[in-house]
C-alpha positions as CSV (number, residue, x, y, z in Angstrom):
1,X,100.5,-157.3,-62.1
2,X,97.4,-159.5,-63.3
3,X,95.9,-156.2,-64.3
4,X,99.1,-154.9,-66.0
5,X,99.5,-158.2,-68.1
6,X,96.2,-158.1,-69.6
7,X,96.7,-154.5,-70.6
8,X,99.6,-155.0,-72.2
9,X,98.2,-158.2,-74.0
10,X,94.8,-156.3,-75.2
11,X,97.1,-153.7,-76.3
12,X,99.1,-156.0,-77.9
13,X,96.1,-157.6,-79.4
14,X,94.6,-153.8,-80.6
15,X,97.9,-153.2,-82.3
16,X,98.3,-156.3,-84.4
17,X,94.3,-155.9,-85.2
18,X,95.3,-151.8,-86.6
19,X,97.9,-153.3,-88.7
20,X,95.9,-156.1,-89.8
21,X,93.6,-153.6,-91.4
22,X,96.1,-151.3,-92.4
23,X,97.8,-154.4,-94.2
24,X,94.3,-155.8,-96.0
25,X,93.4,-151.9,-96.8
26,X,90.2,-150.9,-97.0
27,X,87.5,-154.0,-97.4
28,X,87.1,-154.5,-93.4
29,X,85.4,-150.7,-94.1
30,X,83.8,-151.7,-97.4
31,X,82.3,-155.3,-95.8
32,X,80.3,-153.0,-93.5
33,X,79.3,-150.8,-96.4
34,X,76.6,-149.5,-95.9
35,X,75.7,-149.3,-92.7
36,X,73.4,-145.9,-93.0
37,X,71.7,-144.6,-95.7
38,X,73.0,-143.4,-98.9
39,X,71.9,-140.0,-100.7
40,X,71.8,-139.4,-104.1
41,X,72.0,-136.4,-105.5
42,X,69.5,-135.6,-108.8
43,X,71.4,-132.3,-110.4
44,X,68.2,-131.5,-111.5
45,X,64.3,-130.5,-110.3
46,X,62.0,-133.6,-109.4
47,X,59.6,-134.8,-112.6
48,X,62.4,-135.1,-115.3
49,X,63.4,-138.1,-116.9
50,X,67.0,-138.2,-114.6
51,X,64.8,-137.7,-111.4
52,X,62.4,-140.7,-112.8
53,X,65.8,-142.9,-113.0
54,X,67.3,-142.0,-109.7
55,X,63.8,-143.0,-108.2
56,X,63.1,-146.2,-109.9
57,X,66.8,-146.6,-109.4
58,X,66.7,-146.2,-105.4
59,X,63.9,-148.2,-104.2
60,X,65.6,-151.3,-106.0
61,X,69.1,-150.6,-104.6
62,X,68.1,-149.8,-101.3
63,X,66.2,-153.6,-101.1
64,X,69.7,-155.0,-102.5
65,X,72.1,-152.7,-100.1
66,X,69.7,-152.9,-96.6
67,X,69.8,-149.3,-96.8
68,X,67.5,-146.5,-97.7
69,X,68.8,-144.8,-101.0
70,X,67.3,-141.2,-100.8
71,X,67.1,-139.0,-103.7
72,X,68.0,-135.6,-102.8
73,X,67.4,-133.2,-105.5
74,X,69.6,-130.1,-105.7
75,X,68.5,-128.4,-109.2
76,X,70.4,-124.9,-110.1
77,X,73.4,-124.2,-112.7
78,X,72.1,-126.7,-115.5
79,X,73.5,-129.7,-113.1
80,X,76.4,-128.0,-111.8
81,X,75.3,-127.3,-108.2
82,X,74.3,-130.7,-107.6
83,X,77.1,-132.1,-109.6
84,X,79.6,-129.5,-107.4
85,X,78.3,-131.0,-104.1
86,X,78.8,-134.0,-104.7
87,X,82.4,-133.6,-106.1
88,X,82.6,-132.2,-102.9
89,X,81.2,-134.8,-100.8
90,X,83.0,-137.2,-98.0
91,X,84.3,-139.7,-100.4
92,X,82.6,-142.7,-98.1
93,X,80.3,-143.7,-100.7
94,X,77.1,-142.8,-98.8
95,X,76.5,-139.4,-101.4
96,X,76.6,-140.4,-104.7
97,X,75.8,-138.5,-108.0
98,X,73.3,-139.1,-111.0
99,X,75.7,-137.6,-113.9
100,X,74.1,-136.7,-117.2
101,X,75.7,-135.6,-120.6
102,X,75.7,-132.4,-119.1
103,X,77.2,-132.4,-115.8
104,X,79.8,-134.0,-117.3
105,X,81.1,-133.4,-120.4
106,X,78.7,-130.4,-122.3
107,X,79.0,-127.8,-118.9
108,X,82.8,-128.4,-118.3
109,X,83.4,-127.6,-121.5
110,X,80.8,-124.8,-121.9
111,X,81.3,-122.9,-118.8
112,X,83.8,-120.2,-118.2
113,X,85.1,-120.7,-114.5
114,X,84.7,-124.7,-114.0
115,X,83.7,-125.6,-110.7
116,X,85.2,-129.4,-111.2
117,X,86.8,-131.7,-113.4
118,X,84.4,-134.7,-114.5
119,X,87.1,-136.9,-114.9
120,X,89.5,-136.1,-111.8
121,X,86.4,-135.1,-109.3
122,X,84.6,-138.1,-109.4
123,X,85.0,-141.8,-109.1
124,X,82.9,-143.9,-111.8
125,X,80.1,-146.2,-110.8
126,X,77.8,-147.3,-113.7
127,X,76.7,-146.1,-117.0
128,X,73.2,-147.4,-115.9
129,X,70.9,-146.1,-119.3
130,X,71.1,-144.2,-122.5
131,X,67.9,-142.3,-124.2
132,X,67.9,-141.6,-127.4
133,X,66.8,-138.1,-128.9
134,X,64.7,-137.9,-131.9
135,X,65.0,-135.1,-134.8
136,X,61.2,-134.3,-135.3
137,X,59.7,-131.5,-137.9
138,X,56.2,-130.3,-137.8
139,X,54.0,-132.6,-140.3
140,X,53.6,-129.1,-142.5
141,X,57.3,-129.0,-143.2
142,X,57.7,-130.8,-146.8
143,X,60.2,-133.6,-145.4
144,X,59.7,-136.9,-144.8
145,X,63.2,-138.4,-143.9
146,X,66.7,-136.7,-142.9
147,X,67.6,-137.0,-146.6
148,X,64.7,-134.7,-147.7
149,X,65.6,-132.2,-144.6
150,X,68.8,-131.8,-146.1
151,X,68.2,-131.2,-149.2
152,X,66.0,-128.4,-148.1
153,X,68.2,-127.2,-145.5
154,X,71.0,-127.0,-148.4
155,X,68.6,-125.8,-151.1
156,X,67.5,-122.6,-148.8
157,X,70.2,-121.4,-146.9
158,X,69.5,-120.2,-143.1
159,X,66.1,-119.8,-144.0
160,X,64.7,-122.5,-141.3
161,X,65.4,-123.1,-137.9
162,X,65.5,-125.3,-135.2
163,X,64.3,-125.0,-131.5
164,X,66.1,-126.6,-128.1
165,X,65.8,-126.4,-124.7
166,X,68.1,-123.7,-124.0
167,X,71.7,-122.6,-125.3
168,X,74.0,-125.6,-124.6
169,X,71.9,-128.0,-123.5
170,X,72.1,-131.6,-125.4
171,X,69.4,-130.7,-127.4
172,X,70.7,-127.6,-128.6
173,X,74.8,-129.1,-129.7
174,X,72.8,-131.9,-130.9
175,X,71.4,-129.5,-133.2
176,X,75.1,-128.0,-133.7
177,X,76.4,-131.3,-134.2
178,X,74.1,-132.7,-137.3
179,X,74.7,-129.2,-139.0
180,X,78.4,-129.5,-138.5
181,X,78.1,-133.3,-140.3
182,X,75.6,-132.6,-142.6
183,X,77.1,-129.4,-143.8
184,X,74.0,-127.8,-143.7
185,X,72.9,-124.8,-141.9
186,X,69.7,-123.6,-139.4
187,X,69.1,-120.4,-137.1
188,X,68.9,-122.0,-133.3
189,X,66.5,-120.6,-131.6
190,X,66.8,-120.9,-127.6
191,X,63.6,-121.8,-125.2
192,X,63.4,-122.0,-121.4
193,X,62.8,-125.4,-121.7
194,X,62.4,-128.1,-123.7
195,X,58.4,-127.9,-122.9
196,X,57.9,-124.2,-124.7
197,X,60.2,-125.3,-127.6
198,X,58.1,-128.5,-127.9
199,X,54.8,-126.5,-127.6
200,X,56.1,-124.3,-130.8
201,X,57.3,-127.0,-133.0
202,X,54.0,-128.1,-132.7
203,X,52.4,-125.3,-133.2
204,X,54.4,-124.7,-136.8
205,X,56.0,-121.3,-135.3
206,X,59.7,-123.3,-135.6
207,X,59.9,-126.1,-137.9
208,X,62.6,-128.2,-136.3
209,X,63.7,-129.8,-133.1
210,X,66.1,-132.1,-131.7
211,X,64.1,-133.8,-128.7
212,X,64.5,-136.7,-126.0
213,X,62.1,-139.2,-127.5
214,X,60.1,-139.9,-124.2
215,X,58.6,-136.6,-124.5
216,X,57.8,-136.4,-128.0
217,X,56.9,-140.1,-128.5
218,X,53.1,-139.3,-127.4
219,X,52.8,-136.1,-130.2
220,X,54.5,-138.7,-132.8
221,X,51.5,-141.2,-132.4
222,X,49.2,-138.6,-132.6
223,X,50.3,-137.4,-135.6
224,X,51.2,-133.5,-133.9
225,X,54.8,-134.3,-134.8
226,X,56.7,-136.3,-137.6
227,X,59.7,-137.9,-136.7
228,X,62.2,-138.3,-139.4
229,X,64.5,-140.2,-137.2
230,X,66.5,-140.8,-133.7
231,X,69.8,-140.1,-132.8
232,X,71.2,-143.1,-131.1
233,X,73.6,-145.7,-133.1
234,X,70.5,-148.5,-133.4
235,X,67.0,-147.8,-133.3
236,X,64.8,-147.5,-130.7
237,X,63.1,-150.4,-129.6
238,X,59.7,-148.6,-129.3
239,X,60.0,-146.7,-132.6
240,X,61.5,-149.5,-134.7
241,X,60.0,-148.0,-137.9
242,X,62.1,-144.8,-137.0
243,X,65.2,-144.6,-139.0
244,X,68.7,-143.4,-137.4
245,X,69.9,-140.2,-138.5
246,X,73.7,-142.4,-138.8
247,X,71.9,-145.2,-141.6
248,X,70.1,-141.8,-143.5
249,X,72.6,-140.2,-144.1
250,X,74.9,-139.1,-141.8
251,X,77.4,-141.8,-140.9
252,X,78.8,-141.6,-137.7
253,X,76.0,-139.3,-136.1
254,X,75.3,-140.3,-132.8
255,X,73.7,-138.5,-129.4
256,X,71.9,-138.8,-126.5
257,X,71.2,-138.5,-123.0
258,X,72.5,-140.7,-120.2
259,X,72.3,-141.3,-116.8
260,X,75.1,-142.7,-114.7
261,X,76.2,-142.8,-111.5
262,X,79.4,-141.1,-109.6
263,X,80.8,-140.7,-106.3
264,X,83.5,-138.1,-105.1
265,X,87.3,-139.3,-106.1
266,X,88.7,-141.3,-103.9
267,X,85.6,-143.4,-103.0
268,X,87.6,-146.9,-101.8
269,X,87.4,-148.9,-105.0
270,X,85.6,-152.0,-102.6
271,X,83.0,-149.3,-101.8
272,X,82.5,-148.5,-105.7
273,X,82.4,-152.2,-106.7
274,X,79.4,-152.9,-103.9
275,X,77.7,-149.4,-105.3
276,X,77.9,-150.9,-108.7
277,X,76.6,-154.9,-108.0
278,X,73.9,-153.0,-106.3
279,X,72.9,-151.1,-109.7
280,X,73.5,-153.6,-111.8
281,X,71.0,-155.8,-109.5
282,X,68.6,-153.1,-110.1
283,X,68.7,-152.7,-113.9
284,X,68.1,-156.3,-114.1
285,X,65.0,-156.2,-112.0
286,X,62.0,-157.2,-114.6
287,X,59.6,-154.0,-113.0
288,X,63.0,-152.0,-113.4
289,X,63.6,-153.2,-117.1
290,X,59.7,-152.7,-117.9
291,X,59.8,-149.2,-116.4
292,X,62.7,-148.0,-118.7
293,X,61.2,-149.5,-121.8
294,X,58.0,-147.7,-121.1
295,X,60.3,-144.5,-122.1
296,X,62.5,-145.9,-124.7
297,X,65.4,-146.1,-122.0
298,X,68.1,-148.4,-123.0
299,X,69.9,-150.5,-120.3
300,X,73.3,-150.8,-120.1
301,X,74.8,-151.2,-116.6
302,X,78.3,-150.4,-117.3
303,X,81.8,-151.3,-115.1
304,X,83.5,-148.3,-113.6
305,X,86.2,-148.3,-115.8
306,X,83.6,-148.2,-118.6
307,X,82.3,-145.3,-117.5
308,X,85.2,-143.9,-116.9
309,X,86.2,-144.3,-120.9
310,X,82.2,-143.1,-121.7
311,X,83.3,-139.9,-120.3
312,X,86.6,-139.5,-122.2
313,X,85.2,-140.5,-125.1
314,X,81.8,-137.9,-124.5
315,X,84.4,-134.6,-124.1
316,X,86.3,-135.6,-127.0
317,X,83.4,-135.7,-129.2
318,X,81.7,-132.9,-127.5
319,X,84.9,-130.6,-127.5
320,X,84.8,-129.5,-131.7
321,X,80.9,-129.0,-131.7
322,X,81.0,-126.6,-128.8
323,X,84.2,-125.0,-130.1
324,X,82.5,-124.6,-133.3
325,X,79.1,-123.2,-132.2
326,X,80.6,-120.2,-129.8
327,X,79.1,-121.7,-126.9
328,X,80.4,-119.9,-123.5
329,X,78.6,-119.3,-120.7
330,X,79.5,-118.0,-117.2
């Protein structure tokens, strides 16, 4: 009987601990959160300027969260593998994305068969940085601000032309884009890479290029390449002699590339809230802080909902320019 009683009392005491849990939800799982370590997923081949956030990113979270964040890179599809995977993922919080522009509002819109939503798919973490892009010329091109470019531009008709990393990449509809405000127009010519298109710019073979500043920042010192201005709303605090293309000219002009972190929908929202202190921590570490000013990385460390409007607010702007310029790919 003794043995009986004390069964049905730990059952008793089992049940009411279920309901308990099922009553508060899910923060007894998210106060244990996490209790392994967490991947994240860089869409993307190791060396770019993503893969450089993730990494600074990680070790700093991983000192905050008492476990090991591991960049796992899964390059292929411009993003979209590594983007798919983790749209795909448990939604436990322990795979986690770094989104770009790309994998989530220039390929959904650009590809043909769409292998996820970015706004249904994935559950917001952080905007964590922006980088502006910069509109450079070579120095033999007679223009000296966005003002003289255009006037050329509109003076000779398709006789110039611009150079990007690849059809619709950022750099590429950030082409498409100033051309659709400026009412001007160029011939885009395609590269594998934004490296080759860099090397020819500077080699005078095409004139024109929209670039991500970090890389062109060194050729602008030298004096290889003259930037006429960036692309962000406010200036770059390393460049700050570097007009906006939106203040010379072209009101309301404004791209970029950002990094930002997702996990799979569904993530519990207590799981997503200690995923985001955890960044947040980071991007106010003084190494972390000195690391992204070293490439003109602007912090910004967003809430979830924030992010969540960034992306609305990146596909509706996106959605016109890539209508516009034809771009489909399968």
């Amino acid at each position: 009987m003794a043995f009986s009683a004390l069964t049905r009392r730990a059952g008793l005491a089992l049940g009411l601990s279920l309901l308990s849990a099922a009553a508060v939800g899910v923060p007894a799982f998210a106060d244990t959160f996490p209790d392994r370590p967490v991947t994240l997923v860089v869409p993307f081949a190791a060396g770019g300027s993503t893969d450089l956030v993730a990494r600074v990113l990680a070790e700093k979270m991983s000192a905050d969260l008492g476990q090991q964040v591991v960049v796992q890179n899964v390059a292929g599809a411009g993003g979209n593998l590594g983007a798919d995977n983790v749209a795909r993922a448990e939604p436990d919080g322990y795979t986690i994305l770094m989104g770009t522009v790309a994998t989530h509002a220039l390929n959904p819109l650009i590809l043909k068969t769409k292998p996820y939503d970015p706004e249904k798919d994935f559950a917001p973490i952080s905007l964590l940085v922006v980088v502006p892009n910069v509109l450079v010329v070579n120095p033999e091109l007679p223009v000296k601000s966005v003002a003289d470019l255009i006037a050329l531009l509109k003076a000779s008709p398709d006789q110039y032309s611009y150079a990007s990393s690849g059809n619709g990449t950022p750099l590429h509809l950030s082409g498409e884009l100033f051309k659709k405000m400026a009412g001007v127009n160029m011939q885009h010519v395609p590269y594998k890479g934004a490296g080759p298109a860099l090397n020819d710019v500077i080699a005078n073979q095409v004139p024109i290029m929209f670039d991500n500043l970090p890389s062109s920042s060194g050729h602008i010192k030298a004096g290889t390449l003259r930037a006429l201005a960036v692309t962000t709303a406010e200036r770059a605090p390393s460049f700050p002699d570097v007009p906006t293309i939106a203040e010379s000219g072209v009101p309301g002009y404004e791209t970029y590339t950002w990094n930002a972190l997702f996990a799979p929908a569904n993530t519990p929202p207590e799981v997503v809230a200690r995923l985001n202190e955890a960044a947040k921590k980071a991007l106010a570490d003084p190494a972390v802080v000195e690391r992204m000013n070293e490439f003109s990385a602007t912090i910004v460390g967003s809430t979830p909902e924030e992010l969540a409007a960034h992306v609305t607010a990146e596909l509706a702007k996106w959605t016109p320019v890539v209508r516009d310029a034809n771009v489909q790919m399968d």
